[in-house]
MIMI-810914 format. One record per atom (N, C-alpha, C, O): y, x, z; residue in one letter. Coordinates in steps of 0.1 Angstrom, whole numbers, plus 5000, padded with zeros to 4 digits. Atoms other than C-alpha are relative to their C-alpha. Layout:
YXZa ...
// end
This chain:
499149894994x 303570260828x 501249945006x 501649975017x 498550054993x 306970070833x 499949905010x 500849845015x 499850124991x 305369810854x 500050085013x 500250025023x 500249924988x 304870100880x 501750055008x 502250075019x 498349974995x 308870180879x 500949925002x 501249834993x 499050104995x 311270010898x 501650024992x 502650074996x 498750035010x 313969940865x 500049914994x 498949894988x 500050105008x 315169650851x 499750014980x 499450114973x 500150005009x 314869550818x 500950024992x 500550024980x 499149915004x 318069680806x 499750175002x 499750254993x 500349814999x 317070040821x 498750014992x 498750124986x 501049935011x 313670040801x 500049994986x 499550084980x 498949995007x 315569930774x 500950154996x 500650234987x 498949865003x 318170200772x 498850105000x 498650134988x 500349865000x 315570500781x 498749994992x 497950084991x 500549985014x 313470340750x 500950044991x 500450044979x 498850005014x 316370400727x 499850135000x 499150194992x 500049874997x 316870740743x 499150104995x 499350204989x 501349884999x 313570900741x 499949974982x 500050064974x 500450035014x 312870720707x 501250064987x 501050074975x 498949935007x 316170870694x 499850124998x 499750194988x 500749845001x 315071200704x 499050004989x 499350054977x 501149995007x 312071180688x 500149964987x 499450034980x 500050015012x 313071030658x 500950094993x 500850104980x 499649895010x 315371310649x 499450104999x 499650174988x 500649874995x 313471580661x 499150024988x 499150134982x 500650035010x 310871430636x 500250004986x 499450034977x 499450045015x 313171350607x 500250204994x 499950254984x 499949845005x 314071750607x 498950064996x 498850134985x 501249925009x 310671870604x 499849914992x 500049984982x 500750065018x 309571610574x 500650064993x 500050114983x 499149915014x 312471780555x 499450084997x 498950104986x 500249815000x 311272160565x 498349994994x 497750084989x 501550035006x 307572000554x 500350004984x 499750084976x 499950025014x 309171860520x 500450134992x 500050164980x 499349855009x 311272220512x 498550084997x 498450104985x 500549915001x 308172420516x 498650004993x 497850084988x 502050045002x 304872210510x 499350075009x 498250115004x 500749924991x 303572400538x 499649935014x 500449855018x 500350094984x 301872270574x 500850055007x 501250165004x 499349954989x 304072290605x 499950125010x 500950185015x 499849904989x 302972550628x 500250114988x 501050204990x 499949915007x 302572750595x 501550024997x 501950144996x 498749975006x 306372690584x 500650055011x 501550125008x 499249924991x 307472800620x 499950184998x 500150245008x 500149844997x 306973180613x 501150034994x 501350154995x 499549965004x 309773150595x 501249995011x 502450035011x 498650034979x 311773040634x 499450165004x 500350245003x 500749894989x 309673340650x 499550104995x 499450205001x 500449845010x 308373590620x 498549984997x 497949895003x 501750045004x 304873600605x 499050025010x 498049955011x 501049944987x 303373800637x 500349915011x 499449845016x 500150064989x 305073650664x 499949835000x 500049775010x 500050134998x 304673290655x 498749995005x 498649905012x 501050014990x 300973350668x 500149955013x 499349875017x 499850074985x 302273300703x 500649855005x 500549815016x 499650154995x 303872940703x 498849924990x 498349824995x 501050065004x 301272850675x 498650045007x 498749955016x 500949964989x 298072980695x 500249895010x 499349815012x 499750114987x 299872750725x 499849874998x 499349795007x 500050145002x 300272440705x 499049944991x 499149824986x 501550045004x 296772450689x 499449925008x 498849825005x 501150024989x 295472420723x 500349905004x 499449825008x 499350094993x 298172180737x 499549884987x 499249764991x 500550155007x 297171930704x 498649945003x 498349825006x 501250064993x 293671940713x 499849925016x 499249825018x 500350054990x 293971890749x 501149875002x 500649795010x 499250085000x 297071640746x 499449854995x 499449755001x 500850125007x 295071430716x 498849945009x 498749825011x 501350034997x 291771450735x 500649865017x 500049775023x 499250074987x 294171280767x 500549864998x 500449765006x 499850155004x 295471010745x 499149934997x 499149825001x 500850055004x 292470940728x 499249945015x 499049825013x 500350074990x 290870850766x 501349925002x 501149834994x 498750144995x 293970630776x 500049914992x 500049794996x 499750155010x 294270420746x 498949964998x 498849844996x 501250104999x 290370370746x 499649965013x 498949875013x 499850114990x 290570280782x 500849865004x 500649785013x 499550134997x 292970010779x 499149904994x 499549794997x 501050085007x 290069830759x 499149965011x 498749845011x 500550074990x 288169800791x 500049885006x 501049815005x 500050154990x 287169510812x 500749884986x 501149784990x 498850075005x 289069330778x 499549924989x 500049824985x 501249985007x 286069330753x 499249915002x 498749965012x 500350094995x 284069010758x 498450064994x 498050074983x 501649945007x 280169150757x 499950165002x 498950245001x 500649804999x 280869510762x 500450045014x 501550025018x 500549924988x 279869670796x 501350095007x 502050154999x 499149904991x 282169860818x 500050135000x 499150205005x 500149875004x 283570180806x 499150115011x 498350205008x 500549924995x 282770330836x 498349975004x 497750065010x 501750015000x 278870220837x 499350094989x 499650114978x 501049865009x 276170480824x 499749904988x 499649784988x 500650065014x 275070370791x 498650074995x 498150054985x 501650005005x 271570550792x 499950075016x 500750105024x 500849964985x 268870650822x 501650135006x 502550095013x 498849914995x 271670970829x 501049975001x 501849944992x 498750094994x 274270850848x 501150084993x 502150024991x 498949895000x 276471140837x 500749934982x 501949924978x 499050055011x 277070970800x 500349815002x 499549725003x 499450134993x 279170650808x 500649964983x 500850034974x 500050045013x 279970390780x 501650044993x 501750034981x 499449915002x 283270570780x 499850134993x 500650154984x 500649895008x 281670880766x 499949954985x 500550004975x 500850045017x 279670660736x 501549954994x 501849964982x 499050045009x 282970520729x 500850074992x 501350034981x 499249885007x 284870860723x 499450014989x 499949994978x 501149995013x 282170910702x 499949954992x 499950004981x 500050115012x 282070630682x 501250014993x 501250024981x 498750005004x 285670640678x 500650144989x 501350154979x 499449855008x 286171050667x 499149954989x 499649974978x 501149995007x 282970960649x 500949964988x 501450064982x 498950075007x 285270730625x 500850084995x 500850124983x 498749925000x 288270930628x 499850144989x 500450194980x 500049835008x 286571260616x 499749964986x 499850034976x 500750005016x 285071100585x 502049984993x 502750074988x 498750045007x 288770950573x 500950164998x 501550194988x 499349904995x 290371290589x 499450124986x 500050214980x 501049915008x 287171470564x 500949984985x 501250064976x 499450005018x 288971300532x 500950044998x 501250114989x 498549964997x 292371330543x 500649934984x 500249844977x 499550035016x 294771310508x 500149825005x 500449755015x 499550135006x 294870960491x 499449905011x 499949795014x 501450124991x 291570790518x 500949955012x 501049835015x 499250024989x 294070860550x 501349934996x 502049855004x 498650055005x 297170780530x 499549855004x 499749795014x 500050144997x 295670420523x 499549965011x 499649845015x 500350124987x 294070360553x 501449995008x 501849885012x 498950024991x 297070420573x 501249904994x 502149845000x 498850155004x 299270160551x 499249915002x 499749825010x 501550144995x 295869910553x 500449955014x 500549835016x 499949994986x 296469960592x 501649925004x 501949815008x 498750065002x 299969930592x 500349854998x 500849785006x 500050135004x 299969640574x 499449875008x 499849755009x 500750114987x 297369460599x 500850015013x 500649935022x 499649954985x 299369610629x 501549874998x 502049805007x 498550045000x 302769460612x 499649865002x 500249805010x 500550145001x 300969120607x 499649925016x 499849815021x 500550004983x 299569140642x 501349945012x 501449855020x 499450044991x 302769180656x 501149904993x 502149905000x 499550095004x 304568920637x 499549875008x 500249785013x 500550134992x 302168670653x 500249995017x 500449905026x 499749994985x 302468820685x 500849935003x 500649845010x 498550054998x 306268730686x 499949844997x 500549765003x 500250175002x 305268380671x 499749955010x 500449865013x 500850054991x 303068310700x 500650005012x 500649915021x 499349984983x 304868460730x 501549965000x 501849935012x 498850005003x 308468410720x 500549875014x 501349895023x 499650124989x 308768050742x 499850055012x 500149985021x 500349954988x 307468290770x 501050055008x 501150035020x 498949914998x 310268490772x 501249935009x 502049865004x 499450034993x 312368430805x 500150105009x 499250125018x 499349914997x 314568690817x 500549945015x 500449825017x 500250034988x 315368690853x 502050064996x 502250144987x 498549945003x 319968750856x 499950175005x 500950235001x 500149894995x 318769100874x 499150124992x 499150254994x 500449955011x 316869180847x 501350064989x 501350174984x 499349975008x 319569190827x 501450085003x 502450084996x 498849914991x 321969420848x 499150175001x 497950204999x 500449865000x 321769800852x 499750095011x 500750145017x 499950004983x 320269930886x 500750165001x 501350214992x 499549844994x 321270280902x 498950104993x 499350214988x 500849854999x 317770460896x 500150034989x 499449984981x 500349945013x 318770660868x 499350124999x 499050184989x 501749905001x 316070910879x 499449954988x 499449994976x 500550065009x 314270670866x 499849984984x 498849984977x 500250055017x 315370590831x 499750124999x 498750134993x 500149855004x 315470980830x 498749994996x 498450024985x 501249934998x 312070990836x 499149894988x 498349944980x 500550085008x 310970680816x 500250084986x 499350124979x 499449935014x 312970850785x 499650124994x 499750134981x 500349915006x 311771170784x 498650025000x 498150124995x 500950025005x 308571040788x 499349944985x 498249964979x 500750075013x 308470820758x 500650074991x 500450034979x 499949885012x 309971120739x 498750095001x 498550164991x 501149895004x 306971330746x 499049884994x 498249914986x 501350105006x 304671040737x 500049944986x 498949924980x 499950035011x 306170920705x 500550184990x 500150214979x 499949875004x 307671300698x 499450154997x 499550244989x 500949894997x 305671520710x 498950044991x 498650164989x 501049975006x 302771480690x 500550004982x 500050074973x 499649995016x 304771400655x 500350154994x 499950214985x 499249885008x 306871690654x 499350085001x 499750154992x 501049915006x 303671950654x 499049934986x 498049994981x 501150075013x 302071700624x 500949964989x 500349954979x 499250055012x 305171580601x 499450054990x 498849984982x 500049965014x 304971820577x 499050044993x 499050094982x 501749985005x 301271840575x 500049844988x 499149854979x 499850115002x 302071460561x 501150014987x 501149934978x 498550025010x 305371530538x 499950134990x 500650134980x 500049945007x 304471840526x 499449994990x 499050104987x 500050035013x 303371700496x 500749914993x 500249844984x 498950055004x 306271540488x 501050094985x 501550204984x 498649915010x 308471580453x 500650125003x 500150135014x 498949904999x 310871890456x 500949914996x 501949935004x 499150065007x 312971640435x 500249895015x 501349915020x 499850134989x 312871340465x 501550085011x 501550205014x 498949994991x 315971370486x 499550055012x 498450005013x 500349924987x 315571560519x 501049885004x 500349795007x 499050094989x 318471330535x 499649864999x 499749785008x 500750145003x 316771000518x 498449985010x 498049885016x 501350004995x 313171110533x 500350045018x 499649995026x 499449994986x 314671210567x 500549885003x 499749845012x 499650164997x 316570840571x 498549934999x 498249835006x 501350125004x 312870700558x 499350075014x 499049995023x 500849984987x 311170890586x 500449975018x 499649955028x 499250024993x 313970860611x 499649815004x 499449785016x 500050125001x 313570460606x 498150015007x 497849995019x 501350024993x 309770460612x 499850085014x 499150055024x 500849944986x 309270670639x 501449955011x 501149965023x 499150074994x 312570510654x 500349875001x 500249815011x 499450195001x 313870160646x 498949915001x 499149795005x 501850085006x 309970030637x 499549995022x 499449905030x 500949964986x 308570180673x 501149905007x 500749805012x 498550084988x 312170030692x 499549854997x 498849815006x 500250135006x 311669700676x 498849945010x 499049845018x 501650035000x 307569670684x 500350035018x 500149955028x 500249934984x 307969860719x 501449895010x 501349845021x 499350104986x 311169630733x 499849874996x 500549795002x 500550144996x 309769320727x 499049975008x 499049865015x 500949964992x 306769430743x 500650045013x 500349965022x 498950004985x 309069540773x 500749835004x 500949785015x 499150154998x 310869170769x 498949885006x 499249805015x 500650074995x 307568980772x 499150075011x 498350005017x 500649984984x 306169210802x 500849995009x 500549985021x 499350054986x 309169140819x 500349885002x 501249865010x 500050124999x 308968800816x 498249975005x 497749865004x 501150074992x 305368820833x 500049975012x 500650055018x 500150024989x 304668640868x 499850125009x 499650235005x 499949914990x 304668820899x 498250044999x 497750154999x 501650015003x 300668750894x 499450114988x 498750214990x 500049965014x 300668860858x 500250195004x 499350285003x 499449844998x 302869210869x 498850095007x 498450195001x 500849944991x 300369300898x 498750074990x 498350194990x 501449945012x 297269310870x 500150104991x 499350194988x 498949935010x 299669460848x 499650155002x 499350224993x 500349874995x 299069780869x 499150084999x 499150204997x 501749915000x 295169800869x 500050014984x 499750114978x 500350035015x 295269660831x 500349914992x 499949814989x 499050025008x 297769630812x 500249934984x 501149874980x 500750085014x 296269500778x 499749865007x 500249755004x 500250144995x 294669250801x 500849915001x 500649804997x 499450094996x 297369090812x 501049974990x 501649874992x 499450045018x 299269060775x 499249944998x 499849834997x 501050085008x 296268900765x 499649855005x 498949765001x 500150164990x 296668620792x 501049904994x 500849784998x 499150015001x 299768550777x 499849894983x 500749834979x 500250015015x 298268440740x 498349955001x 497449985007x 501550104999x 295468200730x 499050154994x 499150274990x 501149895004x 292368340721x 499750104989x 499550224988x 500149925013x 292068390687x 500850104995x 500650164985x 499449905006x 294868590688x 499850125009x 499850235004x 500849884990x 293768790720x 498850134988x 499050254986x 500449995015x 291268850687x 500750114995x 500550234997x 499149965009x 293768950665x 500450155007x 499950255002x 499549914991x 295469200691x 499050125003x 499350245001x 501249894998x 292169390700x 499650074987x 499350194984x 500949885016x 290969450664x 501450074997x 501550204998x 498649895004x 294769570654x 500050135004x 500150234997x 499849904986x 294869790686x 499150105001x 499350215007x 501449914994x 290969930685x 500850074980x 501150194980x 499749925007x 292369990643x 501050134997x 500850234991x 498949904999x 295770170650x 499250095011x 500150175015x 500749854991x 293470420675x 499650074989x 500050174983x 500549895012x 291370500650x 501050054990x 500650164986x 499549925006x 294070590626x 500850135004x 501150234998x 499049894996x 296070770646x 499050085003x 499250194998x 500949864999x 293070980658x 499650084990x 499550204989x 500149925016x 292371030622x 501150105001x 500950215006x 499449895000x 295571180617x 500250105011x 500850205007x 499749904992x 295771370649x 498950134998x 499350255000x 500749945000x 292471530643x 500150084983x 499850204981x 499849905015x 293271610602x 501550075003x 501950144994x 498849955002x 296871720614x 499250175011x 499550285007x 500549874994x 294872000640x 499250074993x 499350194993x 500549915010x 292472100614x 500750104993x 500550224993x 498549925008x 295672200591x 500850075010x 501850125007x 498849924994x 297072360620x 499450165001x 500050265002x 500749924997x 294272580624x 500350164989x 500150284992x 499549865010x 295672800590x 501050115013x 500750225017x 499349934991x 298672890614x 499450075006x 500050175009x 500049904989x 296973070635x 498750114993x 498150204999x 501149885006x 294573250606x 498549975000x 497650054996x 501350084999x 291473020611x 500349914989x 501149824988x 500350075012x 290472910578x 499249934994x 498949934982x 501450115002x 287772670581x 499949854990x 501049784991x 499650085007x 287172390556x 499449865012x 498649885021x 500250074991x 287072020569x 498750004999x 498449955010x 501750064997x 283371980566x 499150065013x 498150035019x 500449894987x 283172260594x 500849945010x 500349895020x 499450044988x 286372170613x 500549935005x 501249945015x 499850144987x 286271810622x 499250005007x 499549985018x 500849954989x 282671880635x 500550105013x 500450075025x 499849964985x 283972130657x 501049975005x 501650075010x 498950044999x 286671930663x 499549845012x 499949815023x 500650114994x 284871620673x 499050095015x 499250085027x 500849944987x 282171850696x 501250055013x 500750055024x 499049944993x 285472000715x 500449915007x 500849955019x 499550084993x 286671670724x 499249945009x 499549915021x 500850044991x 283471530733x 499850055011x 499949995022x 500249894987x 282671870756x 501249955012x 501049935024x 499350044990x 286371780769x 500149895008x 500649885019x 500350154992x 285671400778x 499350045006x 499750075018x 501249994991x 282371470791x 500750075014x 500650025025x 499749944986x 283971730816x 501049935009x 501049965021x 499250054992x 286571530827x 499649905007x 499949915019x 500950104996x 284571190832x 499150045009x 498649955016x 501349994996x 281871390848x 500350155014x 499450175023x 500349894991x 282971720870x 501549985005x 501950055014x 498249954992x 286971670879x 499649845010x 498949745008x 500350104993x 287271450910x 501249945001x 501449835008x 498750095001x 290971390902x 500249864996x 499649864986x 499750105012x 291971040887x 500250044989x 500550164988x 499549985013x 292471010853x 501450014998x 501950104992x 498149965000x 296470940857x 500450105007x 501550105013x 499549884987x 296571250878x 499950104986x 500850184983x 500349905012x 294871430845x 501150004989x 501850104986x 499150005010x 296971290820x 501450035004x 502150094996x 499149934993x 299671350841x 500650135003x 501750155007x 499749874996x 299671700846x 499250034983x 499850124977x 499949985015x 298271720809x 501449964989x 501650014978x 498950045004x 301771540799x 500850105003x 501650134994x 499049984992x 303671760823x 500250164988x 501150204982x 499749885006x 302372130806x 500049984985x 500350084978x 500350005016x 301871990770x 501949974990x 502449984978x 498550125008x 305871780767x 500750145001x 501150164990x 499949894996x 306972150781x 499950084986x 500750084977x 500249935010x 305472360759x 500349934980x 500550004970x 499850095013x 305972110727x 501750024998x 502350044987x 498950045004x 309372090731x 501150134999x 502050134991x 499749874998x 310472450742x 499750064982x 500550134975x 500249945016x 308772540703x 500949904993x 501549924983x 499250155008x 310472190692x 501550054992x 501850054980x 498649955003x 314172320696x 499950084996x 501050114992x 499449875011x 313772650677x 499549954989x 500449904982x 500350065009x 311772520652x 501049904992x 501249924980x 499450095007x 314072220644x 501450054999x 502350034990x 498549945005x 317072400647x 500450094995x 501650114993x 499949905010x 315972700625x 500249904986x 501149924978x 499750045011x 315272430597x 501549945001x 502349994992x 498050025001x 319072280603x 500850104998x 501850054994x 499849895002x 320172550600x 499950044983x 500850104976x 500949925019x 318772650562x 500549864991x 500649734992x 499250085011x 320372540530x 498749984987x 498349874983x 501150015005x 317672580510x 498350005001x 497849985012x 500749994996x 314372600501x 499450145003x 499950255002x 500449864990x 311772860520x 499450084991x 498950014982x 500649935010x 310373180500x 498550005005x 498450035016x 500850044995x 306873090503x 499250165003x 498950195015x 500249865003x 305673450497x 500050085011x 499050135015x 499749984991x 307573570525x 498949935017x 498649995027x 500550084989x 305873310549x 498650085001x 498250085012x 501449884998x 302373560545x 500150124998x 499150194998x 500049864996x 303573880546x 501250005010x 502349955009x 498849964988x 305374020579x 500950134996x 501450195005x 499049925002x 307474280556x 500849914990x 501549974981x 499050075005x 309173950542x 501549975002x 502250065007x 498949994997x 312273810542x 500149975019x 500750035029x 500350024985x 311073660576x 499850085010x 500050045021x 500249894997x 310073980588x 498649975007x 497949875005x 501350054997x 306874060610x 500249895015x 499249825017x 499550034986x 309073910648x 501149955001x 501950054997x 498750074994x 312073700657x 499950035013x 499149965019x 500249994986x 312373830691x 501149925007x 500949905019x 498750134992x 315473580702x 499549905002x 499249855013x 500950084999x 313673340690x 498749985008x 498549875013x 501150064994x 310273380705x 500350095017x 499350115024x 500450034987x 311873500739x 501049835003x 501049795014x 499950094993x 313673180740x 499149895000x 499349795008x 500850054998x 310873010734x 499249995013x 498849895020x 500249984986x 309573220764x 500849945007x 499949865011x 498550014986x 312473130788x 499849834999x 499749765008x 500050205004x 312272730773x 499249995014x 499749965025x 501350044994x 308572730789x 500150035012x 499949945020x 499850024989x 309072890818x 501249955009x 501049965021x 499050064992x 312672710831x 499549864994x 500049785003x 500450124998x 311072370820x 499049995012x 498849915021x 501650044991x 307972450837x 500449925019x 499949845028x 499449954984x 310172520867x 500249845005x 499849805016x 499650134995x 311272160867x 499349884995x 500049794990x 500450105002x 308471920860x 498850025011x 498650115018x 500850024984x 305571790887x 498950004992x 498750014980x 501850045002x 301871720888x 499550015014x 499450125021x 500750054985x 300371580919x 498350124997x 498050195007x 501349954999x 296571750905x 500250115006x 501250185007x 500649854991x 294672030925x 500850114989x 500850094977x 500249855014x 295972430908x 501249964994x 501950044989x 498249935007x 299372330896x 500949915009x 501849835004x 498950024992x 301172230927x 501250135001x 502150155009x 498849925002x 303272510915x 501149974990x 502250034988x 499050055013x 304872340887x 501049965008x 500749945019x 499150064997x 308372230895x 500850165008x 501950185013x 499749834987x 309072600916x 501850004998x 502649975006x 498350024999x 312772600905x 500849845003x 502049845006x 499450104990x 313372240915x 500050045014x 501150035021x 499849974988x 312172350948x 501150085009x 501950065019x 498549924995x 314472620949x 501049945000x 501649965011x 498750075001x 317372430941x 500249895005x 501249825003x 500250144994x 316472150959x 499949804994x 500149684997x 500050145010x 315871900932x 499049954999x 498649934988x 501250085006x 312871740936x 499649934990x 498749954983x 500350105006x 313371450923x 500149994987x 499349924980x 499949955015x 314471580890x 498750034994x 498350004984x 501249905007x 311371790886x 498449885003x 497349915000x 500850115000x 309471440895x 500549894986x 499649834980x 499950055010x 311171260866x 500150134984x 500750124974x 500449905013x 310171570842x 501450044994x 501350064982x 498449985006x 313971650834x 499550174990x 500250224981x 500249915004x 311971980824x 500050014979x 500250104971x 500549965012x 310971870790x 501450034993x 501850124987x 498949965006x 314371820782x 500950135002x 501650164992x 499849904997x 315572100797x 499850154990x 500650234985x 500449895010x 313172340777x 500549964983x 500550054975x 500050045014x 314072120743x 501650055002x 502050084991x 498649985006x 317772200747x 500150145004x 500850204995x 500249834996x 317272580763x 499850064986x 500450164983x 500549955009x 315672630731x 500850014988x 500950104980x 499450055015x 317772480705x 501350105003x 502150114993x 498949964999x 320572690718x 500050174993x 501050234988x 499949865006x 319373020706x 500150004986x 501250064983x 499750025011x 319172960673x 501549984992x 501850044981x 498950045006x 322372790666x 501050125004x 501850134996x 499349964994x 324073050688x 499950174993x 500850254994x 499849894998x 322573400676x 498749984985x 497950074984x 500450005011x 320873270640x 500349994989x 499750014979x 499750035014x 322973190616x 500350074993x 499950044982x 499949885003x 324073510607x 498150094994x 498050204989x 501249925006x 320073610598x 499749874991x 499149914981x 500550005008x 319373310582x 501149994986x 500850004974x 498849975016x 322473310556x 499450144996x 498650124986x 501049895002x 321073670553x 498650004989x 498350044978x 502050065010x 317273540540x 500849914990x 500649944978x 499950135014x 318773240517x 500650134990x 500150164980x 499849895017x 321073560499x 499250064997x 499650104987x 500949955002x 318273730497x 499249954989x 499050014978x 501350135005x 315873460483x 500949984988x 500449974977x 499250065012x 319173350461x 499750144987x 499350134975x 499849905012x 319573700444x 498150024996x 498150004983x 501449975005x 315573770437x 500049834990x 499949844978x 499750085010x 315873420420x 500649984993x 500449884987x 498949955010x 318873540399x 499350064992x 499350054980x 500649845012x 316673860387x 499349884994x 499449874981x 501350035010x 313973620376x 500749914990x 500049884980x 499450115013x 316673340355x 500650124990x 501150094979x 499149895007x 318273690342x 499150074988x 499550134978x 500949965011x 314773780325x 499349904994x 498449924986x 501250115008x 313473470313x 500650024982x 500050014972x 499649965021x 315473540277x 499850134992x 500050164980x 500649845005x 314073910275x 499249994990x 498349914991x 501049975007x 312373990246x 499350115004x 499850195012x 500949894993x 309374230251x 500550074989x 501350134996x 499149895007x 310974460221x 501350065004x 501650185002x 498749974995x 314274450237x 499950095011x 500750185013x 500349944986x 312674560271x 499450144996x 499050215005x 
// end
């Protein structure tokens, strides 16, 4: 992606910090609102938008995980192409019907995986994802061993150019990429966490991984692609794994591929057990043995159609799947994270299933700024594909293209959003906590009752 934008390595630099800062607080707030409640994410939002109306941003971001996940999961098993010494070209048929390509068998192989880990979920995914981890940290330990003498910075590299389009656009892309998909899955992840564990200790611990860990791994990885040849860069374009891998002897080319093919599969794991769990939110209560199957068939149906009936590119797809998904994610992002900042305590869980709770059945501030997020982002982000050359319609107006070509939208709807809340909630949720405080007075006030006395 950054070998396509004309910024030095100071500017990709900075609008990793940026995006990865975003994202890591955004993230660190929901793990709290996961740990207060023990509850999954889209489920704990009814308490931003009310029991009834949280249907409409959850309903949205059901569909946006499926189609978002199903987008990554092709991209990161495409960079494996051409890369694989013995395996066939994704795009070549893999049986007499042209129409399934070894791209297809691979999704497949891969959810195939994913769903069983995703099926145990609990303690199976916990350890595999530290197992993973642990080979990924080992992996890139060596990486840096290996390439480190490579590393030769150019003096222009290390200067700050004009296009701050650019970083804009770099930044708030790699906040929907590392952000986007966390903050709908944290608390599917944390909400089994102590009540006793510190909320400000487990926020710093999440804050650190999904921030300081990614910065670290991601700008050295910026430091040795900007230290590749003019040669190196060009390949860089078509295939980008490839040309890292030119960079490092074999065995660790090795090393890099199996790390790389294992951090997919985990993270598909969790993206696929974090949509399962999302599925309560919206009142679909299927157990996993039902809804990674139809979880896995949904993705496959969506590869197959994409591989096989759209005549777009693929970066045209993911592209305009980036454009409505970072949009919509982030527009629910800011009420969501700034209803839990907001809250001093923990949530009445009781309340969260009936709409004559404290939550009531509607937040209507809430879920029209939600509305209003989605459609003034919408207004200002692009997509080259057929059918949504309308995106961007208020850049047009205003004459901002270029803006609405570096996505300034997502941020746009992530701070549109955050503003209602802080601005026209605090007064209802101080409201619910005395509420919640006094009904847990009545019940410390009867625990010394005797039943004679009563």
């Amino acid at each position: 992606l950054t070998s396509t934008l004309e910024l030095t390595f100071l500017d990709k630099l900075l609008s990793l910090f940026v995006g990865l800062s975003v994202s890591a607080l955004i993230i660190a707030v929901a793990a709290v609102g996961g740990k207060r409640s023990g509850l999954p994410t889209l489920f704990l939002s009814r308490a931003a938008f009310g029991v009834r109306a949280n249907y409409v941003p959850a309903i949205a971001l059901v569909l946006v995980k499926i189609g978002f996940g199903t987008a990554l999961v092709l991209a990161g098993l495409s960079l494996f192409d051409r890369n694989v010494l013995g395996v066939p070209s994704f795009a070549e048929p893999a049986l007499a019907d042209a129409s399934i390509s070894w791209l297809l068998v691979g999704v497949a192989a891969l959810l195939a995986v994913s769903a069983l880990l995703a099926f145990f979920g609990g303690k199976v995914l916990y350890f595999a994802q530290l197992g993973i981890a642990s080979v990924a940290a080992i992996a890139a330990i060596l990486f840096v061993a290996t390439t480190a003498s490579q590393v030769s910075l150019s003096a222009e590299d290390l200067t700050f150019s004009s296009n701050w389009i650019g970083v804009v656009s770099l930044a708030v892309l790699v906040a929907v990429f590392f952000g986007g998909f966390w903050v709908t899955s944290v608390a599917e992840f944390t909400r089994k966490v102590s009540m006793a564990q510190s909320g400000k200790m487990l926020g710093l611990f999440i804050a650190l991984s999904a921030g300081l860990i990614p910065l670290l791994v991601a700008g050295y990885s910026l430091l040795v692609s900007s230290s590749l040849s003019l040669q190196a860069s060009a390949i860089a374009i078509e295939n980008p794994l490839g040309a890292m891998l030119t960079l490092v002897p074999d065995w660790m080319a090795s090393v890099l591929l199996v790390s790389g093919a294992l951090s997919l599969i985990i993270w598909s794991a969790a993206w696929m057990y974090s949509t399962s769990v999302s599925l309560s939110a919206i009142s679909i209560r299927i157990r996993p043995a039902l809804s990674q199957p139809v979880l896995f068939v949904l993705v496959i149906a969506a590869a197959f159609a994409v591989s096989t009936f759209s005549s777009a590119p693929f970066a045209e797809i993911l592209d305009a799947t980036v454009a409505l998904s970072g949009v919509i994610v982030f527009a629910w992002a800011g009420v969501f994270v700034a209803d839990i900042s907001l809250r001093k305590i923990a949530y009445h869980e009781v309340s969260l299933t009936r709409d004559y709770g404290f939550y009531k059945a509607a937040n209507f501030t809430n879920l029209s700024a939600f509305v209003l997020a989605v459609a003034v982002g919408l207004g200002f982000v692009s997509s080259t594909i057929s059918g949504l050359d309308w995106l961007g319609y208020l850049a047009r107006l205003a004459g901002a293209e270029a803006w609405a070509d570096a996505n300034i939208g997502f941020a746009i709807a992530l701070g549109l959003s955050v503003l209602f809340p802080i601005l026209f909630g605090r007064k209802r949720i101080r409201g619910q906590e005395s509420e919640v405080l006094a009904i847990e007075a009545r019940k410390n006030d009867l625990e010394n009752v005797e039943l004679d006395e009563a």
